[in-house]
C-alpha positions as CSV (number, residue, x, y, z in Angstrom):
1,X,5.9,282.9,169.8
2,X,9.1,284.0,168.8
3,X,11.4,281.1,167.2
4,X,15.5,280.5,168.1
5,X,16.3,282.3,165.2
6,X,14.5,285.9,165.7
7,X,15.7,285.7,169.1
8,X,18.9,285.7,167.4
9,X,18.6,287.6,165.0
10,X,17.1,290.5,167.4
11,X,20.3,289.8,169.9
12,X,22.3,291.0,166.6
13,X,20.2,294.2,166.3
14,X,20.7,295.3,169.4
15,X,24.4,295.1,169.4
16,X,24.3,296.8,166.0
17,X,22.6,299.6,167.5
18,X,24.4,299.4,170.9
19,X,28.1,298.3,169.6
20,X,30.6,298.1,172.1
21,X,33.8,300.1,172.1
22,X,36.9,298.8,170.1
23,X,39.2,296.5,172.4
24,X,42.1,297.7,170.2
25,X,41.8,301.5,168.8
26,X,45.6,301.6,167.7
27,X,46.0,298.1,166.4
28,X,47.2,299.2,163.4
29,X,50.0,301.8,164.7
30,X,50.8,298.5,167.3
31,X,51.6,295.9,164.7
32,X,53.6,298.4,162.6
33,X,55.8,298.8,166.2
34,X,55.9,295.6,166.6
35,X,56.5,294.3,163.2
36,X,58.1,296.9,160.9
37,X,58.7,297.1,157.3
38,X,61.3,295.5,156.2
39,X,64.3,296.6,155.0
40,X,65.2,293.6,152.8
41,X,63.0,292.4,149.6
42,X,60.4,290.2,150.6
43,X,62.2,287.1,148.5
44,X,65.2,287.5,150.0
45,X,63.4,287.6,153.4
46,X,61.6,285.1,153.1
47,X,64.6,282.8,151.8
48,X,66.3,283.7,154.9
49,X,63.2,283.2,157.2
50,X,62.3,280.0,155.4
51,X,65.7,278.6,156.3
52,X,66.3,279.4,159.6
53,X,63.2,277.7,160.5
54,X,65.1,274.5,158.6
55,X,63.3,274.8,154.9
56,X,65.6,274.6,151.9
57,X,65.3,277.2,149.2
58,X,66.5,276.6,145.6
59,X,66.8,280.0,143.7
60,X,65.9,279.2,139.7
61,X,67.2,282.3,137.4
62,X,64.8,280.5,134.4
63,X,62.6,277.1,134.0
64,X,65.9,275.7,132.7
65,X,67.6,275.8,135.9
66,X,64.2,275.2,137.7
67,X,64.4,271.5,135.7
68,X,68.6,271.3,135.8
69,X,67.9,271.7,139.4
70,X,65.1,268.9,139.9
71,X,67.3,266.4,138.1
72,X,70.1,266.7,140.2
73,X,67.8,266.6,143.2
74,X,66.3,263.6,141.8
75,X,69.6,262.1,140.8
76,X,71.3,262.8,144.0
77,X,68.0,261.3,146.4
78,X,68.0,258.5,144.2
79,X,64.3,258.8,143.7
80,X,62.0,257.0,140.9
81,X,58.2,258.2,142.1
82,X,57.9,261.8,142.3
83,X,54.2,262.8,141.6
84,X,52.8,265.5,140.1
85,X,49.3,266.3,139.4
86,X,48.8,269.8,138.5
87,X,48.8,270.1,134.6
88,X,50.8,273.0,134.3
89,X,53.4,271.3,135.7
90,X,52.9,268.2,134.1
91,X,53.1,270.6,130.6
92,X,56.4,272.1,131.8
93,X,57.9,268.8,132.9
94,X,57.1,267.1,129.7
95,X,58.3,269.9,127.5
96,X,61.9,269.3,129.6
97,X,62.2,265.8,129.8
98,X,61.6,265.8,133.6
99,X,59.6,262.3,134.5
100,X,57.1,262.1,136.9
101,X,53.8,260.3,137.9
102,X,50.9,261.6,137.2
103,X,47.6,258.5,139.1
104,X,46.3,259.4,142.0
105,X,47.1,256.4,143.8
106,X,49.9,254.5,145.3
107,X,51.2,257.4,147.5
108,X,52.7,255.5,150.2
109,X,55.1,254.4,148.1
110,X,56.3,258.0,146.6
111,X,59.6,259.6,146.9
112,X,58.5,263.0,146.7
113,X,55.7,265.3,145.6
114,X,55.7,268.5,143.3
115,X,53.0,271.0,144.1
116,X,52.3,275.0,143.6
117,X,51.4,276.9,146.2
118,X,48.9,280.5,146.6
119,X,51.7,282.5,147.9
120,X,54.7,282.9,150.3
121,X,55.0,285.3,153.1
122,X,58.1,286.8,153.8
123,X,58.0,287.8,157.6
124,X,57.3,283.7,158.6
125,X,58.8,282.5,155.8
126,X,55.9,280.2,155.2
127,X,54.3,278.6,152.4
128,X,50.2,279.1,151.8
129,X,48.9,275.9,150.0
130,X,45.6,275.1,149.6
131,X,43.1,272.6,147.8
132,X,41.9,274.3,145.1
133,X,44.9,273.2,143.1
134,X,44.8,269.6,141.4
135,X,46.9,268.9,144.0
136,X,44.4,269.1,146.4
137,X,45.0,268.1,150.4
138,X,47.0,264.9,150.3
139,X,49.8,265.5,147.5
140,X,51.3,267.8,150.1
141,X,50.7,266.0,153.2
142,X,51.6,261.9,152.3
143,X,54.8,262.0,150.5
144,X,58.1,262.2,152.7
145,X,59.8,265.3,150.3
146,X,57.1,268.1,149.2
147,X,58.5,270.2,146.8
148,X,57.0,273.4,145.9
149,X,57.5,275.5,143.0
150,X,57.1,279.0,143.4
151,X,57.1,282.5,141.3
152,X,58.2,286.2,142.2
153,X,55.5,287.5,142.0
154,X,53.6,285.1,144.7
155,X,55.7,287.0,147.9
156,X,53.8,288.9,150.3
157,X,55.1,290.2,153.4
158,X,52.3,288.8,156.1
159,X,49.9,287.1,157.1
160,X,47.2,290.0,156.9
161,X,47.9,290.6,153.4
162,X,46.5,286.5,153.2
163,X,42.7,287.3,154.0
164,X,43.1,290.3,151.2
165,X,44.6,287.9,149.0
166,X,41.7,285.1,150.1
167,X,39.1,287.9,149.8
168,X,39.8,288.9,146.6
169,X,38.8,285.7,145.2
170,X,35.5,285.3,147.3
171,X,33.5,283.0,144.8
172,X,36.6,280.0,145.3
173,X,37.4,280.0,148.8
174,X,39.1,277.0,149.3
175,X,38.5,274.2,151.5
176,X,41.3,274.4,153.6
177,X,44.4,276.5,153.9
178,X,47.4,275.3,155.1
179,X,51.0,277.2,156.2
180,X,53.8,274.8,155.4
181,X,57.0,276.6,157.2
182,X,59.3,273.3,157.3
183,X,59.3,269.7,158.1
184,X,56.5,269.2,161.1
185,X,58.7,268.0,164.6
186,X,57.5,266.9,168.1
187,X,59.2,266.6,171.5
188,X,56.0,265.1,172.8
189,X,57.5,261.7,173.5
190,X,60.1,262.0,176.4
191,X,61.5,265.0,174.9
192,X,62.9,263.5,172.0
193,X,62.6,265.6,168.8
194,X,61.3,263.6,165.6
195,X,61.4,265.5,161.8
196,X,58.3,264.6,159.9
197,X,56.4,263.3,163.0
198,X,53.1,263.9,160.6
199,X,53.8,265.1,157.2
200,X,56.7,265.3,154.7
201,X,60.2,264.8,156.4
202,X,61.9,267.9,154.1
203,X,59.9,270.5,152.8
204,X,61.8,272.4,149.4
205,X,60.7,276.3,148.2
206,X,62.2,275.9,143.9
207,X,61.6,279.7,143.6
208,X,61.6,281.3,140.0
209,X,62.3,284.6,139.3
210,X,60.2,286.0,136.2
């Protein structure tokens, strides 16, 4: 008697042999149409994309001015509990003089939170986290300020190009993947819009240029 699983497993024979036709033969010619190349560089599109939808990018010629620009941050907000776990960071940070705390608990009562990302893409302006950092899920989720700290060389123009990116590195898929494009906001409750309804309030991209 044949179990669930052949059943299944036939099913998927059949429509191997049998496949149906593609839904969408010029997909590819479509989304060029639709979205073209663009005409600017991807970090200059996605700092404009990643402000209109209400980010704020910091451009960082070297990690001097990537630190000179945290400590006015930090000096201007006022803020005593920005944590950072990832130890390349943390290496950077101490070599500067930039403080920071490093345990893993006591998030509630943070300022802000430093994090890397996996890349940034251009056409959304969006930022890809994810958990395999040592940040993991909550660094960028439970402080009111998330602050990532971005590279060059981590722009890619859409979201396709993130499953090639993802598939590339098929023995440590993550978790969970997340696109950060701003603060979250709802209108839920009698139309009234609320900033950071579940999440950080302000979301900052510190790009460096190497």
């Amino acid at each position: 008697m044949a179990t669930a699983k052949d059943n299944i497993l036939n099913r998927l024979k059949e429509i191997k042999k049998n496949p149906s036709a593609v839904p969408y033969p010029n997909l590819q010619k479509e989304a060029l149409e639709i979205y073209p190349e663009p005409t600017d560089s991807l970090d200059v599109l996605f700092a404009q994309t990643f402000q209109q939808n209400g980010g704020k990018f910091v451009f960082c010629a070297s990690q001097k001015e990537l630190i000179d620009n945290l400590q006015l941050l930090s000096q201007q907000k006022k803020w005593s509990k920005v944590y950072c776990w990832e130890t390349e960071l943390q290496e950077l940070f101490d070599e500067q003089g930039f403080a920071y705390q490093a345990q893993k608990e006591a998030l509630i009562d943070s300022d802000a939170s430093i994090t890397t990302c996996e890349a940034l893409i251009a056409r959304t302006g969006s930022v890809l986290l994810s958990s395999n950092t040592a940040s993991g899920r909550s660094l960028s989720i439970v402080p009111p300020v998330h602050i990532v700290i971005a590279t060059s060389n981590q722009v890619i123009y859409n979201l396709k190009e993130v499953l090639n990116l993802q598939t590339a590195r098929e023995d440590s898929w993550p978790s969970m993947l997340c696109f950060a494009s701003t603060n979250s906001r709802t209108a839920d409750i009698e139309k009234t819009l609320v900033n950071g309804a579940h999440g950080p309030k302000e979301l900052y991209v510190f790009f460096l240029e190497i």
